[in-house]
C-alpha positions as CSV (number, residue, x, y, z in Angstrom):
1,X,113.4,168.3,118.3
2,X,110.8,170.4,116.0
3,X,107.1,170.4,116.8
4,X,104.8,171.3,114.2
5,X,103.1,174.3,115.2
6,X,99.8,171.6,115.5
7,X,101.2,169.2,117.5
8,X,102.6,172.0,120.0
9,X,98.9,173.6,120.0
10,X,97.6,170.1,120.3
11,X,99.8,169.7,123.6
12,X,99.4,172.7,125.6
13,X,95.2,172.6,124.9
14,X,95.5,168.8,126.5
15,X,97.9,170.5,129.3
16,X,94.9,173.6,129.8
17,X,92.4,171.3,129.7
18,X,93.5,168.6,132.0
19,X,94.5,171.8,134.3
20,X,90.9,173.1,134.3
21,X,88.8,170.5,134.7
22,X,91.2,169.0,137.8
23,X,88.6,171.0,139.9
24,X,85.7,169.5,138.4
25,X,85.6,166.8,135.6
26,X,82.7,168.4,134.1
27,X,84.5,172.1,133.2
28,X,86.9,172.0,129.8
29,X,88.3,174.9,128.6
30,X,87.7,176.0,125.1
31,X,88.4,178.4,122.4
32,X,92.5,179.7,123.3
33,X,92.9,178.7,126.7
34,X,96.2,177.9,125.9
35,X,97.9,180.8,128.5
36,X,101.3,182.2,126.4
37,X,104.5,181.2,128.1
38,X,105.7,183.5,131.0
39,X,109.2,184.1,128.7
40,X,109.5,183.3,125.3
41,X,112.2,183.2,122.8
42,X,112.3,184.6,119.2
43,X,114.5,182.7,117.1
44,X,117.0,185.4,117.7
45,X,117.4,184.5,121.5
46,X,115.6,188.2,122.5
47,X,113.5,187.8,125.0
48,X,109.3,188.6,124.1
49,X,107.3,189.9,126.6
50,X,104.0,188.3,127.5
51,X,100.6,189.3,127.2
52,X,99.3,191.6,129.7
53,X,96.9,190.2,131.4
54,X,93.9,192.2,131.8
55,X,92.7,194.1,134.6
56,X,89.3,194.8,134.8
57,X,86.2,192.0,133.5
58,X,85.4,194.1,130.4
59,X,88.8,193.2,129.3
60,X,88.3,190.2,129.3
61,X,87.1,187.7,126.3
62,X,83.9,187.3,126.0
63,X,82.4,183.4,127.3
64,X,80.2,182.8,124.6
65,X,82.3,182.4,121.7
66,X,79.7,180.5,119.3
67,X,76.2,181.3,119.2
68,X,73.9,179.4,122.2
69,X,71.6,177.0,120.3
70,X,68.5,178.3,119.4
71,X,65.5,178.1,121.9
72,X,68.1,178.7,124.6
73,X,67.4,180.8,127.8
74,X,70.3,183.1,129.0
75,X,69.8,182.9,132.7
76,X,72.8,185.3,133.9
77,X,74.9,187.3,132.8
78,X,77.5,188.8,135.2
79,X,81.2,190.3,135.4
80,X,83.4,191.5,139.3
81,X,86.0,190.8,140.8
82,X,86.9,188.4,144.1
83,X,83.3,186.7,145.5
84,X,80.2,186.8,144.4
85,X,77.1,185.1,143.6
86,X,73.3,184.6,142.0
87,X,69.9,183.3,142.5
88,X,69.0,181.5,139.7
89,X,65.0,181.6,138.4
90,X,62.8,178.8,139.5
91,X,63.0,177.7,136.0
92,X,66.8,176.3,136.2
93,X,65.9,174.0,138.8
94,X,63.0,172.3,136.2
95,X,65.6,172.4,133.4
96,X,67.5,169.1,132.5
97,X,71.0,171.0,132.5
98,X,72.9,174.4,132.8
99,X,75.4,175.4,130.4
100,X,78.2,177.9,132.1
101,X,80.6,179.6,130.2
102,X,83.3,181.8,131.9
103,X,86.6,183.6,132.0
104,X,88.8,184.7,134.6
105,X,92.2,186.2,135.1
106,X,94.4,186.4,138.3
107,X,96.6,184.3,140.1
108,X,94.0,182.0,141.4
109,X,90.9,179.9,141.4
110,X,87.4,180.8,140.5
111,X,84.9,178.3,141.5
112,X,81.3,177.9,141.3
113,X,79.4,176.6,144.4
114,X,76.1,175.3,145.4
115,X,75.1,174.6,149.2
116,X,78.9,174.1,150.1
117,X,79.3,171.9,146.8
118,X,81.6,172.4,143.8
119,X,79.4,172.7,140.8
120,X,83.0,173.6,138.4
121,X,86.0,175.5,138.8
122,X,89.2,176.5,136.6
123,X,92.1,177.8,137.5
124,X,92.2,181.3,136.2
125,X,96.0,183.1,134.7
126,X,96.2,185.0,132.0
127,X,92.2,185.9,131.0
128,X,92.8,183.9,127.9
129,X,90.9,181.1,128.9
130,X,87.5,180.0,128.4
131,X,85.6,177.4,130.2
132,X,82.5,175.5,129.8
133,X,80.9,173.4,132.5
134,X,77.4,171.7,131.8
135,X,75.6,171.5,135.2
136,X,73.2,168.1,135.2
137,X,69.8,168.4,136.3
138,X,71.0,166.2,139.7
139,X,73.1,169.0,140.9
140,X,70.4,171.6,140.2
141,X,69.3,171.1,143.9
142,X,70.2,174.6,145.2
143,X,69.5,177.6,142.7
144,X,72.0,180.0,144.8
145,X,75.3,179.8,143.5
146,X,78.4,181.7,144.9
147,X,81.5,182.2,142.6
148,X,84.8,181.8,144.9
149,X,87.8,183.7,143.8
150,X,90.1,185.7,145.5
151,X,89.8,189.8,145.4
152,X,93.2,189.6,142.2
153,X,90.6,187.5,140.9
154,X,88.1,189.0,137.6
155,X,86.2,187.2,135.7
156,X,83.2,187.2,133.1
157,X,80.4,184.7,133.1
158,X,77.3,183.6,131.2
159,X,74.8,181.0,132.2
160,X,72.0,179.6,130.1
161,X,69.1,176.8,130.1
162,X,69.2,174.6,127.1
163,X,65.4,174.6,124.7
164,X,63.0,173.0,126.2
165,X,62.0,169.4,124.0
């Protein structure tokens, strides 16, 4: 059976997408999150390689991959591998949401955590993945936030406070 090229993009995005937000509802993945196959075919039966995956966070895509509404407040702006973790400004905890956007690559997790609470998570692969998580106001209680990952793990990520109405 054929799949329009579509319909097979359509399928693997619903697979990514279900994948990354099993962690947390509130994290989709956007913009090709669709990880290749780990051994494809041509139509020749060779066998293509896969994309390297990348090895250091400035490899990686960038998060923000449409402009942040204007008005908008870029609260962090970070990049490392395994742990880590930020203080967010006074401001976030006044704000009615958070916008994340990150990438990671690795053979793990990288999750975002508040006071021993999952904010959003994804799991990571190839780098080619970007994820978005919106952060209500009711979960803004703690303005420390630690990114869990294991030390394979890199990643990229980008924070910001919608305009104030």
């Amino acid at each position: 059976m054929k799949l329009s090229l579509r319909a097979a993009g359509l399928s693997a995005l619903v697979l990514v997408s279900a994948c990354s937000g099993g962690a947390h509802s509130r994290a989709t993945a956007t913009h090709g999150a669709t990880p290749p196959p780990s051994k494809a075919t041509t139509g020749t039966g060779a066998t293509v390689s896969p994309l390297q995956t990348p090895t250091s966070p400035d490899r990686l895509p960038n998060p923000v991959q449409s402009p942040i509404p204007v008005g908008s407040k870029t609260l962090y702006t970070g990049s490392g591998h395994g742990a880590g973790s930020v203080t967010l400004p006074a401001s976030a905890g006044k704000a009615s949401s958070i916008t994340v956007r990150w990438t990671c690559a690795g053979p793990s997790k990288f999750n975002i955590v508040a006071a021993r609470n999952l904010l959003a998570g994804s799991q990571c692969g190839d780098g080619s993945g970007v994820f978005t998580a919106k952060i209500p106001h009711a979960h803004m209680h703690e303005l420390a936030w630690k990114f869990s990952a294991a030390n394979s793990v890199i990643w990229r990520i980008v924070v910001t406070q919608p305009p104030k109405n």
